[in-house]
Residue, then its C-alpha position, 0 to 999 in steps of 0.5 A: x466472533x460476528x459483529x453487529x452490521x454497523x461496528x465493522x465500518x466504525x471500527x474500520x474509519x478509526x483503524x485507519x486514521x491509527x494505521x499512520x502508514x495507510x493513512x498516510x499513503x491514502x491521503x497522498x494517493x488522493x493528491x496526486x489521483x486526478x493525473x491519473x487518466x484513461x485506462x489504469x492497470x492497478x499492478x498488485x491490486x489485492x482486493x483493489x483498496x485503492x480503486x474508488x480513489x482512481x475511478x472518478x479520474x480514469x475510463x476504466x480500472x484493470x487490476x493484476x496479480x501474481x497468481x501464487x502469491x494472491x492465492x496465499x492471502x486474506x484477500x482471494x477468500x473474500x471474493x473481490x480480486x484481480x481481474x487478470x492473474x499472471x505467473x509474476x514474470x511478464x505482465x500479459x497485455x501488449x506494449x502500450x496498453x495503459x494510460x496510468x499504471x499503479x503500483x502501491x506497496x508492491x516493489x518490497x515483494x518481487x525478488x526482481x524489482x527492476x524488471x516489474x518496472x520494466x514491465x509496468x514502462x513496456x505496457x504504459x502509452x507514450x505520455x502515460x503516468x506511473x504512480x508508485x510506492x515502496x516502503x522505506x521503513x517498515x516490519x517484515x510483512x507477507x513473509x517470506x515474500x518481503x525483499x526490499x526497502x527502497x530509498x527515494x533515490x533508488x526509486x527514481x534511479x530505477x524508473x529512469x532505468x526503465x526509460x521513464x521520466x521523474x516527475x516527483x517523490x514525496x514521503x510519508x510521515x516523518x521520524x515520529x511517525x515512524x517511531x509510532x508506528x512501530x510501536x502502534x504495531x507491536x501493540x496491536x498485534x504482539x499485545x492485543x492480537x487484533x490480526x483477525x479482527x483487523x482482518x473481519x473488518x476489510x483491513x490486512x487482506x494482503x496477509x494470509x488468514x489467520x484465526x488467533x484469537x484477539x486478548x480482548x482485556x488488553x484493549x481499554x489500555x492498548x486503545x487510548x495509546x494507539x490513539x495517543x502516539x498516532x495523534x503526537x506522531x501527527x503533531x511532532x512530524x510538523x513541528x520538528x520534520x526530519x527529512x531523512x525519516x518516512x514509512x514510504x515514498x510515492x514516485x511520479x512518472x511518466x512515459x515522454 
């Protein structure tokens, strides 16, 4: 189905504020944007959703992909990419090459998680900054690419194995946040089926492409409640925080 010009980034700002990880994420992303400087290296960029975010911070932005894995996605249909592919062992720039190196949501699909870590501390300056995240409870995604979830201790043991220094962890939603979300995406994408509609508006890229058709008489229930558990997740997660809860975590390093 072809959308009015106007519906996809409508649609788009209302799904995003729904999506409590991705929302979450950005808004953390956005915090801790303006450490990063000079050259950046977006490691796992997919289509580079993140990349207005850095741009006003940094001199220039380089994107890389695992060549095999990116070819499956939504994403290598759509045009914008990566601006250097690579086989997803050694990344193809020399030692100290980069001021900042980005890492989001990436970690969970390498079969290898510590020597992509290595990689990124090999082609990062001296005094260069790590941004990273990983997911700590989330679906199965990008199957059968999907290895790992990562506490935030096992982040910080593995960026200090690399010789980096930590900075900070912070985390991404709490337990209601958690709770909703899951039940957002069995809803949305069990009950409603909106996988292709997400897809048409720019969301989902990382995913293969798929043609399922959405169960368009499901939306005026499934609507309200996605609205519904996102907005109580929200208010929960600040008037009973749990600690040990979150969909992700964002780790702050940096080559001394």
């Amino acid at each position: 189905m072809a959308f009015p010009q106007w519906f996809p980034p409508l649609v788009r700002r209302a799904s995003d504020w729904v999506d409590l990880q991705l929302s979450l994420l950005v808004e953390d992303l956005r915090r801790v944007a303006p450490l990063a400087h000079g050259k950046l290296l977006d490691v796992g960029c997919g289509d580079k959703p993140f990349e207005e975010i850095f741009l006003p911070f940094v001199s220039e932005y380089v994107g890389v992909e695992h060549e095999a894995s990116f070819g499956l996605t939504d994403a290598s249909q759509r045009g914008k990419g990566p601006d250097v592919v690579y086989d997803g062992y050694t990344l193809p720039f020399e030692d100290g090459s980069f001021d900042t190196v980005l890492n989001v949501q990436v970690l969970e699909h390498t079969p290898h998680p510590q020597r992509l870590i290595d990689e990124m501390a090999r082609v990062m300056r001296s005094g260069g900054t790590l941004i990273m995240t990983a997911p700590f409870s989330f679906r199965l995604h990008e199957q059968p690419h999907d290895y790992f979830r990562y506490t935030p201790y096992g982040l910080r043991s593995m960026v200090e194995k690399a010789g980096l220094e930590f900075v900070e962890v912070s985390a991404h939603g709490g337990l209601f946040s958690v709770m909703a979300h899951k039940i957002n995406v069995f809803l949305a994408f069990r009950i409603a089926r909106v996988t292709s509609v997400a897809q048409q508006i720019g969301k989902h890229s990382h995913e293969g492409s798929t043609r399922e058709s959405p169960r368009y008489w499901t939306f005026p229930v499934v609507g309200p409640s996605l609205v519904a558990l996102t907005a109580g997740a929200r208010l929960l997660d600040r008037w009973a925080p749990d600690p040990t809860e979150a969909l992700s975590h964002l780790i702050l390093a940096r080559k001394a």
